[in-house]
LUMKOLLO-41240 format. One record per residue (C-alpha): residue in one letter; z, y, x. Coordinates in steps of 0.05 Angstrom, whole numbers, padded with zeros to 5 digits, always signed. Each point is the difference from the previous one (the first is absolute). Last residue first. Layout:
<recs>
AZYX...
</recs>
This chain:
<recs>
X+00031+00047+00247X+00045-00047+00030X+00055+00037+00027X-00002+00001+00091X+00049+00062-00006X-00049+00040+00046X-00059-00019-00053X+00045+00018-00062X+00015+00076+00038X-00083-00002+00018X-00003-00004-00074X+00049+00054-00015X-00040+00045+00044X-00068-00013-00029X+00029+00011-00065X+00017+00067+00035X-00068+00009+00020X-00030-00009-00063X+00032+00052-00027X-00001+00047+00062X-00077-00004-00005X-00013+00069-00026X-00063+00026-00037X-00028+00056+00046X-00087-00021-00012X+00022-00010-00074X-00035-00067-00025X-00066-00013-00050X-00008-00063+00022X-00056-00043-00037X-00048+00041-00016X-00019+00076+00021X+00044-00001+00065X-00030-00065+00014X+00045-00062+00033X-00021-00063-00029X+00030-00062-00021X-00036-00041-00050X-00058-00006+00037X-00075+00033+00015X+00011+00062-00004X-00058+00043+00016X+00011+00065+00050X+00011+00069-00004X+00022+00032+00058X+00075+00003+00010X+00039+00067-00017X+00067-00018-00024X-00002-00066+00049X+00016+00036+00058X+00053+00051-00037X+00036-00080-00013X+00014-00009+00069X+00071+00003+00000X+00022-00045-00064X-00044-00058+00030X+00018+00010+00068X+00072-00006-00019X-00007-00060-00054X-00045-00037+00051X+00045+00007+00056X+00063-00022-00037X-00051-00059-00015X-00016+00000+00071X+00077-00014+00026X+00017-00049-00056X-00058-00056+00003X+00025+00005+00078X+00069-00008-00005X-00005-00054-00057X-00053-00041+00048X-00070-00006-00002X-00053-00060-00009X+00038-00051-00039X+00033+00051-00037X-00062+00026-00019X-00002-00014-00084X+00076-00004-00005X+00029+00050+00046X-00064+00043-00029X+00023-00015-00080X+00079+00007+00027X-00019+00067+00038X-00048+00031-00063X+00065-00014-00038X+00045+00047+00039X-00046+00048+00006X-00001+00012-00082X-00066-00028-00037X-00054+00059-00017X-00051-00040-00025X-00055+00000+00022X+00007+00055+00047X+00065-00033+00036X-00020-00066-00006X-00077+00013+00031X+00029+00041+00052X+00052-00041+00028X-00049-00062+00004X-00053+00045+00034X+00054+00030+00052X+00015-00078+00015X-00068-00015+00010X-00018+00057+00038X+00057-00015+00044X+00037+00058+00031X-00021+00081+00020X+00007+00004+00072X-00014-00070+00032X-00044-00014-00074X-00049+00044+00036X-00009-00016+00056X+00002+00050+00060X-00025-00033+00069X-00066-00027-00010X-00025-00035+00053X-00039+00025+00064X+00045-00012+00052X+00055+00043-00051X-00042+00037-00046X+00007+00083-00006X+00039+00021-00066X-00043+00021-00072X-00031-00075-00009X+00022+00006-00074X+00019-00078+00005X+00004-00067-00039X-00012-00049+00053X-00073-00034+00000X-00022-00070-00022X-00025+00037-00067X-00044+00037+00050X-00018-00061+00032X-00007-00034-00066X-00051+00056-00023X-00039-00006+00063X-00010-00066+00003X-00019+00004-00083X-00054+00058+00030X-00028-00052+00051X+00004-00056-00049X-00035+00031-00062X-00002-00033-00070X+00048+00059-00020X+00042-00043-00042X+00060-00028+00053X-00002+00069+00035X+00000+00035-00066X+00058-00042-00022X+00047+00018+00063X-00017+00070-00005X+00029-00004-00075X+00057-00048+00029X+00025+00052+00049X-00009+00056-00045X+00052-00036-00043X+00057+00003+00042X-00015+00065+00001X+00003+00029-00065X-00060+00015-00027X+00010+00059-00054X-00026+00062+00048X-00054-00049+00033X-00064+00032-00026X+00025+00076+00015X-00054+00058-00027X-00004+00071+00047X+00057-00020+00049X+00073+00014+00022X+00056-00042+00010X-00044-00010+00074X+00013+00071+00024X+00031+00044-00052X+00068-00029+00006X-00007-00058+00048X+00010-00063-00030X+00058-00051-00006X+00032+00027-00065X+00031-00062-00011X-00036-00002-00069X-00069+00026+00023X+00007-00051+00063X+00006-00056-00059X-00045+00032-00038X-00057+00003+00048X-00036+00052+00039X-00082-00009+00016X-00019+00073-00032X-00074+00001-00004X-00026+00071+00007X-00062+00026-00037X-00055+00024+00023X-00050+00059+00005X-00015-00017+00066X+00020+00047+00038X+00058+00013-00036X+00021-00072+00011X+00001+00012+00072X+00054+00048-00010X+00035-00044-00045X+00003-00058+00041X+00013+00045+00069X+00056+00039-00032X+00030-00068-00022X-00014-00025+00074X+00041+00072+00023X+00057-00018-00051X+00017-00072+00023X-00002+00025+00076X+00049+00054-00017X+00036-00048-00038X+00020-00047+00062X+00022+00053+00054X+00036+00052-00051X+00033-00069-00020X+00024-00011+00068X-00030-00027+00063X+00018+00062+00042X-00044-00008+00068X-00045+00043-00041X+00048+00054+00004X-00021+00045-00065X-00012+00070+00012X-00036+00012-00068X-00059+00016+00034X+00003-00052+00055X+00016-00045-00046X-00071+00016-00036X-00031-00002+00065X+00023-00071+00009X-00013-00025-00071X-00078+00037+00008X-00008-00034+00067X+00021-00071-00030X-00044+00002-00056X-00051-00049+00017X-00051+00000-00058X-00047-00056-00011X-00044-00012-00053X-00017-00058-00031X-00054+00002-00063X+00015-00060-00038X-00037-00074-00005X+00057-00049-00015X-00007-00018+00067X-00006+00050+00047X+00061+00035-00037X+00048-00064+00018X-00021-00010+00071X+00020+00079+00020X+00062-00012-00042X+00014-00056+00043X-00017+00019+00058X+00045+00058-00004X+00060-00032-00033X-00007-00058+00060X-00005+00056+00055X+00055+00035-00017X+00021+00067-00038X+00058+00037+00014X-00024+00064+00044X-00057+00012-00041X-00065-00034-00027X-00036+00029-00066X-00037-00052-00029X-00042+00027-00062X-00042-00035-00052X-00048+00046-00026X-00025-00040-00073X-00068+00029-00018X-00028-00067+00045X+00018-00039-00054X-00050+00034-00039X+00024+00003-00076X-00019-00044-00058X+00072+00015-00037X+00014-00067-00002X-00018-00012+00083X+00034+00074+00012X+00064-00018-00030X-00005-00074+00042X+00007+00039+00059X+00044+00044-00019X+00051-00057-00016X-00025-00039+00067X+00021+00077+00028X+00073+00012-00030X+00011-00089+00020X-00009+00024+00074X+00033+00062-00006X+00060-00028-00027X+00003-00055+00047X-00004+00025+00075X-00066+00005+00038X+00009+00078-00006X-00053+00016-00053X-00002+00072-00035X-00050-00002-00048X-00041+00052-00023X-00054-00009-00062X-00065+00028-00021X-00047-00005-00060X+00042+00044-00050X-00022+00018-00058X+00073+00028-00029X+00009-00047-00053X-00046-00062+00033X+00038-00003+00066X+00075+00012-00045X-00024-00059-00037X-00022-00045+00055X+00072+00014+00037X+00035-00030-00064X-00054-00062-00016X+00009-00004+00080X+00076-00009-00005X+00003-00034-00070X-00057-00051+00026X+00048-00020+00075X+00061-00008-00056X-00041-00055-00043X-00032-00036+00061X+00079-00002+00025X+00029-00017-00063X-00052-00064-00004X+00010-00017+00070X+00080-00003-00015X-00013-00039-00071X-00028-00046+00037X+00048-00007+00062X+00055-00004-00048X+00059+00047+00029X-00026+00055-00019X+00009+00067+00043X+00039+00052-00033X+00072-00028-00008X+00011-00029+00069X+00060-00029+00003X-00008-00024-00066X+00073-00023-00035X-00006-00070-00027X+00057-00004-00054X+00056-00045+00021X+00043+00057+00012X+00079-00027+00028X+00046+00033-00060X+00044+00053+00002X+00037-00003-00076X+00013+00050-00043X+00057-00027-00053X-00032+00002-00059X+00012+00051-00076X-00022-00015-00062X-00045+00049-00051X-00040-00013-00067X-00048+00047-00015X-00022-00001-00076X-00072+00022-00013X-00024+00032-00052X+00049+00065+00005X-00056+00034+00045X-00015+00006+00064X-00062+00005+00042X-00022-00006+00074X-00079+00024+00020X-00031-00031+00055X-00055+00058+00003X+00039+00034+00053X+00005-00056+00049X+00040+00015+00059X+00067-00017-00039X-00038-00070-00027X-00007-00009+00073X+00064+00011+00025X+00045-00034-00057X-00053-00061+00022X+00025+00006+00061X+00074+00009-00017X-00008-00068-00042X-00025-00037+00065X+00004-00069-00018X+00012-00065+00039X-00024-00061-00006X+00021-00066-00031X-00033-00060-00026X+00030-00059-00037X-00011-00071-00020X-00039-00047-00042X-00068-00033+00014X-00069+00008-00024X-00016+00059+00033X+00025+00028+00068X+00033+00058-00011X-00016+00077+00008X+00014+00060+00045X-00005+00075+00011X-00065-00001-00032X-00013+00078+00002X-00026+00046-00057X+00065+00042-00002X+00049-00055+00014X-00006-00071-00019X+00035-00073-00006X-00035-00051-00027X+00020-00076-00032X-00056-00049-00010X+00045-00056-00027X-00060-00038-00026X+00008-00025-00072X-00050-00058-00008X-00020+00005-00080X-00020-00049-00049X+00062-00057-00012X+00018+00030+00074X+00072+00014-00033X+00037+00053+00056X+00043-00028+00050X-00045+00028+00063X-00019+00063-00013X+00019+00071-00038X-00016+00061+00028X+00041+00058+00043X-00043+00061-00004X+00037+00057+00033X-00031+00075+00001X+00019+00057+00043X-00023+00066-00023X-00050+00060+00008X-00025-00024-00069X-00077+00004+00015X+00023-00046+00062X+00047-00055-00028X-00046-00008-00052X-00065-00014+00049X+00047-00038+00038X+00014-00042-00060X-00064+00000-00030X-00034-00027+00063X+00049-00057+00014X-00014-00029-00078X-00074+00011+00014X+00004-00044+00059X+00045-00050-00024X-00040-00003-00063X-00062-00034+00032X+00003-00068-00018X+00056-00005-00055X+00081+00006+00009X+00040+00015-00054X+00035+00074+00009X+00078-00016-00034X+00030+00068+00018X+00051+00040+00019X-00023+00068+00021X+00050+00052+00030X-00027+00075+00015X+00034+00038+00047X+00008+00068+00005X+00015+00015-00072X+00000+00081-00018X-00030+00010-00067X-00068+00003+00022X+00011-00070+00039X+00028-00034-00070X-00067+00038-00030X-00040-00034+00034X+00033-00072+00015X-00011-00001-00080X-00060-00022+00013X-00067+00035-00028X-00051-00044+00003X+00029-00066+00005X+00013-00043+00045X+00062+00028+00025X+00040-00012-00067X-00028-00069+00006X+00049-00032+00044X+00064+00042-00012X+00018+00067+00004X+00062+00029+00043X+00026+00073+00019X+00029+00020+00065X+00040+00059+00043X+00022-00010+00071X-00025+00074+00022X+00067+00010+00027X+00052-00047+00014X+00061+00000-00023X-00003+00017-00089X-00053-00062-00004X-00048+00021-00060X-00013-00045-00057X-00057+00025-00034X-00009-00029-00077X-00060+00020-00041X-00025-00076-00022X+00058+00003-00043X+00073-00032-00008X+00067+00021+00021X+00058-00038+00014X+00075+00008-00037X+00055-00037+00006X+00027-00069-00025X-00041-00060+00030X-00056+00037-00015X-00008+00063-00054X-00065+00031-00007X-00014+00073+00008X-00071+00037-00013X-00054+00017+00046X-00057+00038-00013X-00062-00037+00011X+00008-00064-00043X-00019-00067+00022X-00060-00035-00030X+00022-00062-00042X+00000-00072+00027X-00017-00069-00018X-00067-00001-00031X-00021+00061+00038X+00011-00042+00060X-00062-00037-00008X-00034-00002+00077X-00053-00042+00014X-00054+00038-00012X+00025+00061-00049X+00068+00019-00029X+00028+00041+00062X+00063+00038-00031X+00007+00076+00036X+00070+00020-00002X+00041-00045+00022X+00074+00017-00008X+00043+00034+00049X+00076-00019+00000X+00054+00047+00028X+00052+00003+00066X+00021-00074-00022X+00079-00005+00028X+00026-00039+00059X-00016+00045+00060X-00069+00008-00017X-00053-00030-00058X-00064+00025-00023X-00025-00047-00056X-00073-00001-00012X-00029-00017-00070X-00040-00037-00041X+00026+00018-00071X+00018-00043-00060X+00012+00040-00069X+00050-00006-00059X+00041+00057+00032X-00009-00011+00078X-00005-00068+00023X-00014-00021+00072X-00043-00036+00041X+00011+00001+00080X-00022+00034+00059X+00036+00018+00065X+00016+00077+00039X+00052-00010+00058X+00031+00055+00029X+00040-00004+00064X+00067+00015+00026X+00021-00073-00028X+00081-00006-00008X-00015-00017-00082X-00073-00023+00004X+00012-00066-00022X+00040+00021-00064X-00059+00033-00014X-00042-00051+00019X+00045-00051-00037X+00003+00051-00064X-00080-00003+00000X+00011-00088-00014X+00046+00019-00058X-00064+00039-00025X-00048-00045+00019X+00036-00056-00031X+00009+00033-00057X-00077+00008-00008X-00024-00076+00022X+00057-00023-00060X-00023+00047-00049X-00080-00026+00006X-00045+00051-00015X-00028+00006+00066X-00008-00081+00006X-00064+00011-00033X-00028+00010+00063X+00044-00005+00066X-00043+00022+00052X+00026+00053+00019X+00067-00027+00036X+00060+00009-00035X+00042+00043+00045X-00070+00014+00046X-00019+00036-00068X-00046+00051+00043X+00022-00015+00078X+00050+00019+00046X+00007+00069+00032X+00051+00001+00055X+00034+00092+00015X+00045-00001+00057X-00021-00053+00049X+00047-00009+00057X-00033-00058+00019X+00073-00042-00018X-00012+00040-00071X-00068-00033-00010X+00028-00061+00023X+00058+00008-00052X-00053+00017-00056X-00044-00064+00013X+00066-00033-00015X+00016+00028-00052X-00075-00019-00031X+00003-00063+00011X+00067+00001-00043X-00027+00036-00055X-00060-00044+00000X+00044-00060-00006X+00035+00036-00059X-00056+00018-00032X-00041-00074-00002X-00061+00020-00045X-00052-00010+00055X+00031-00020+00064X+00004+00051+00052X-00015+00016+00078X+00011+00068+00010X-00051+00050+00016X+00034+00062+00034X-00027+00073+00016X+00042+00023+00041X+00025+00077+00020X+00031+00033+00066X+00005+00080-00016X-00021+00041+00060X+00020+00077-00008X+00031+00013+00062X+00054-00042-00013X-00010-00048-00058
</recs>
C-alpha cells in the first residue's frame, strides 16, 4: 500500500457444483494464501459459492441457505484478515433471486452488488433464474445488521489513497454501456469483475482485449477472476482465465483451464495521476450512489509488478522497430512541414560525429526525400575545435558522404581564440566561459551560413539534455526547427541503431554503429592521446537513469521518495542506493534550475508522451523553487543514512 501499490488476486477456486460449504472452505483457504502474499483486495469468481452452473437448482431453498450460511464462513473467515475479499453467490431479496457479489472485510459484508446485465442468448439462460439488479442501492438485513444493495456501491478504503472500487459481474462488461462507466465517473479506481466467461476458440483473446481496453478508457485497474475447474462440463468448459489490468496494460493473467491465483500489484496513485492530468476525465456526484467506507492498516509490500527501466524504448524487439520507423516519420513529417510552409529548399545541420546530430541529419535527410528536395540542399557542417577527435571527425565526415549531403567544413578555432582574447578570457582556463564560447561561435556559424542560403537551421538537442538543462544557452538550445526536442536519449540510441540495421547500406551502417560505439560527449575540452576526455554522463549522470526520473516525474508527478523504490527496484542490479540517490537529487536541481532554457526552445514535433515545449506540455515558471522537493530529498537521504527500507 505504501507508495500507492495495492497487492490484488484474482483467484479461481477449485469447487463442486452445488456443494456450499465445501466451496466456502476452498475458498478460505485460497483467502489465507492471498493474505500470506500480502494481498489486500482477492476477487473470486461470479457464483463461485454455488458454482454457475447449477440450473434449476437456483430455485432450490436448500442450495440458497446454504449460500448464505456458507457467506457467514467467509465472513467469519475474514475476521483478523487486512484484506478484502469480493465472492459470488445467489441471494434473495423480496420475492426475487439476484446474482450478486458479496464484498466482505474484517468479519462483516461491506455491501452486495447485484448483476446487472442478464445474458439470455447462446448458451447462457440466466434470465430464467435471476432478476436485473437495481442501480440505487437499498438496505438488506444479514445475519442481523444492515448491508446495502445496488449496482452503485463504491467502497472506498479510508488509509490509503486512491484505493477506491466498484464491482460488475460477467456480462455487465460486455455490454455496451457497463456500469464500470459510470462506477469510474463517480470515483471507483478499481473495477472488480467476477465472472463465469466459458471458454470457446477464440474468446480468450477477445476476452483479454476488452479488459485492457476497459481498464484503459476508464483510467482504472480492472480484476477478472473467472470460474474453472469444478464447474459442470454437461456443455461448457469453464477456463479460469483470470486478468489483472491497469490503464490498457495486461499486468498479468492465469493459465487456463486450471484453478489458482494471480497477483500483481497496482498503482492507485498512478492512475490518481493520470485521470488528474486528464481534463476531459470528468468525476461526478450525486446521491445515486452510496459510498461505503472501511479503514486498512497500510502495509509496505515487496512490488511484484515489472517496473521498466527504460520506459521509452520497447522492450519487444518488434514493437521497438515499429516505434522507431513511426518516431523517425513524425520527425521528417514535422521538418517537411515547416520546408513546405515557408518554401524552403535548404537546410543546416550541425554534425559533430556524436548522436544527436547524427540522428538531426538522417531526420533531415529523409524530410528532404518526402518533400522531393535535393539532398545536396542539406549544408552539413563540421566545425573542429580544441575538443574534437579524430574518430568524431571521420566520422561525421564519413556519415555526410554517404547519405548524399553537402559537407562543409568550418574550423573555428581562430575565431574561439580571438573571441577570448576579446573578452579577456585565459584560454588555459577550461571553464564554462571555455566550453560555451565554442558552442555559441558554431551556432553563429549554422545560422550565419544559413543566411546564405536562405535556410533553415536543424536543431540536433534532445529531451533528455533539454530536461537537465545540458545545452548551452543560445548556442546549441537554440535553432530554427528542433527534430529531437521530444527524444529522450536513451532512445536516440536505438533510433540510430534502427537506421543502421534498415539503411540497406554497410559502409554508412559501419558508420552509424561506430558513432553509436562512441562516448557520450560535447567534445568542448582538449583529448587526452587522442581520446575524448570530458563525457558526458562523467559530469551530468546516467542517461538512463535521468530518463527513468524524468519520465515518472512528468508523467505523473510521483513524490522522490517513490521514484527511488521504482529505480532501486527496476536498476538495482545495475546501481547502487547511493548512486540512484545522488543524480536523482541532481535531476530535481537541474531540472528546477534550468527551466529559462526550456521557456524559449525552438519549436519542434513531439513525438511521446513526455515532452518539454513551453507551448504544450510544460508550461513552468522559469524561478519556481525546488526547496520542496529538496527537503523530501533530505528526509530520504535521512531513511538512506538509517539503512530503513524504503
Amino acid at each position: 500500500m505504501k507508495d500507492g501499490f495495492l497487492k490484488v488476486a484474482a483467484v479461481t477456486p477449485l469447487i463442486e457444483v452445488a456443494n456450499c460449504m465445501y466451496n466456502a472452505q476452498n475458498i478460505a483457504d485460497m483467502m489465507e494464501k492471498a493474505r500470506d502474499a500480502h494481498v489486500k483486495l482477492a476477487v473470486f469468481p461470479e457464483l463461485c459459492l454455488t458454482g454457475y452452473t447449477c440450473g434449476e437448482l437456483f430455485l432450490q431453498d436448500t442450495l440458497l441457505d446454504s449460500a448464505l450460511e456458507a457467506l457467514k464462513y467467509i465472513a467469519m473467515k475474514s475476521t483478523s484478515m487486512e484484506m478484502v475479499t469480493a465472492v459470488g453467490l445467489p441471494m434473495m431479496r423480496g420475492n426475487k433471486l439476484y446474482n450478486v457479489a458479496a464484498i466482505v472485510y474484517k468479519g462483516r459484508v461491506l455491501g452486495f452488488v447485484p448483476k446487472k446485465n442478464l445474458p439470455n442468448y447462446s448458451e447462457f439462460y440466466e434470465a430464467r433464474h435471476f432478476e436485473p439488479g437495481n442501480d440505487i442501492p437499498v438496505t438488506v438485513k444479514f445475519d442481523g445488521y444492515d448491508v446495502w444493495f445496488g449496482t452503485n456501491i463504491i467502497f472506498q478504503c479510508e488509509t490509503m489513497k486512491g484505493f477506491s472500487f466498484a464491482a460488475e459481474i460477467c456480462e455487465d462488461l460486455w455490454v455496451a454501456a457497463p456500469p464500470s462507466q459510470s462506477h469510474a465517473v463517480h470515483g471507483a479506481m478499481l473495477i472488480l469483475n467476477l465472472s463465469a466467461s466459458d471458454e470457446i476458440t477464440g474468446k480468450e483473446a477477445y476476452r483479454t482485449s476488452l479488459v485492457c481496453g476497459q481498464s484503459g478508457r476508464l483510467v482504472c485497474g480492472y480484476i477478472y477472476a473467472d470460474a474453472g475447474e469444478g464447474e459442470s462440463t454437461s456443455d461448457l468448459v469453464f477456463a479460469g482465465h483470470n486478468l489483472i489490468a491497469e490503464n490498457g496494460t495486461l499486468l498479468a493473467q492465469s493459465e487456463r483451464f486450471g484453478h489458482g491465483m494471480i497477483t500483481n500489484d497496482i498503482d492507485v496513485l498512478k492512475l490518481w495521476a493520470e485521470r488528474r492530468r486528464m481534463t476531459t476525465f470528468k468525476e461526478v456526484t450525486d446521491d445515486t450512489y452510496k459510498y461505503v467506507s472501511f479503514s486498512m492498516k497500510p502495509e509496505r509490500t515487496a512490488l511484484e509488478r515489472y517496473i521498466d527501466p527504460a520506459p521509452f524504448v520497447p522492450g519487444n524487439m518488434a514493437e521497438r522497430k515499429k516505434r522507431c520507423e513511426e518516431i523517425l516519420t513524425i520527425q521528417a513529417m514535422g521538418l517537411k512541414k515547416r520546408l513546405v510552409h515557408t518554401k524552403c529548399t535548404n537546410a543546416v545541420v550541425g554534425i559533430s560525429g556524436g548522436l544527436d546530430s547524427t540522428l538531426a541529419l538522417l531526420v533531415t535527410v529523409r524530410a528532404f526525400d518526402m518533400a522531393g528536395l535535393d539532398r545536396k540542399n542539406i549544408t552539413a557542417v563540421t566545425m573542429p575545435c580544441f575538443g574534437t577527435t579524430d574518430r568524431t571527425y571521420h566520422n561525421a565526415c564519413s556519415l555526410v558522404n554517404k547519405l548524399g549531403a553537402d559537407l562543409k567544413e568550418v574550423d573555428i578555432k581562430a575565431a574561439v581564440s580571438l573571441h577570448f582574447k576579446d573578452i579577456g578570457h585565459d584560454p588555459q582556463k577550461h571553464d564554462v566561459t571555455y566550453e560555451n564560447s565554442q558552442a555559441r561561435e558554431r551556432t553563429q556559424v549554422l545560422m550565419d551560413i544559413a543566411n546564405q542560403s536562405g535556410g533553415l537551421v536543424i536543431g540536433t538537442g534532445d529531451l533528455s539534455e533539454l530536461a537537465l538543462g545540458w545545452a548551452t544557452y543560445n548556442g546549441d538550445h537554440m535553432s530554427m526547427y528542433g527534430v529531437n526536442a521530444s527524444i529522450p536519449k536513451t532512445l536516440v540510441r536505438h533510433l540510430v541503431r534502427y537506421y543502421a540495421d534498415t539503411c540497406g547500406d554497410k559502409e554508412l551502417s559501419e558508420t552509424l554503429l561506430d558513432i553509436l560505439d562512441t562516448p557520450v560527449s560535447p567534445e568542448l575540452i582538449p583529448p587526452k592521446d587522442g581520446e575524448i576526455s570530458q563525457k558526458t554522463e562523467d559530469l551530468v549522470g546516467p542517461y538512463e537513469l535521468h530518463d527513468f526520473f524524468l519520465y515518472h516525474v512528468l508523467r505523473f508527478g510521483c513524490h522522490p521518495a517513490k521514484i527511488f523504490r521504482m529505480a532501486k527496484y527496476a536498476w538495482g542490479g545495475t546501481y547502487d542506493d547511493a548512486t540512484i540517490y545522488k543524480w536523482l537529487r541532481k535531476f530535481y536541481w537541474r531540472f528546477f534550475s534550468q527551466q529559462f532554457k526550456r521557456s524559449c526552445l525552438p519549436d519542434g514535433p513531439k513525438v511521446g508522451s513526455v515532452a518539454v515545449s513551453p507551448r504544450g506540455d510544460l508550461r513552468m515558471p522559469s524561478d519556481a523553487s525546488v526547496q520542496m522537493w529538496m527537503r523530501e530529498m533530505d528526509d530520504l537521504e535521512k531513511k538512506l543514512n538509517s539503512n530503513l527500507n524504503l
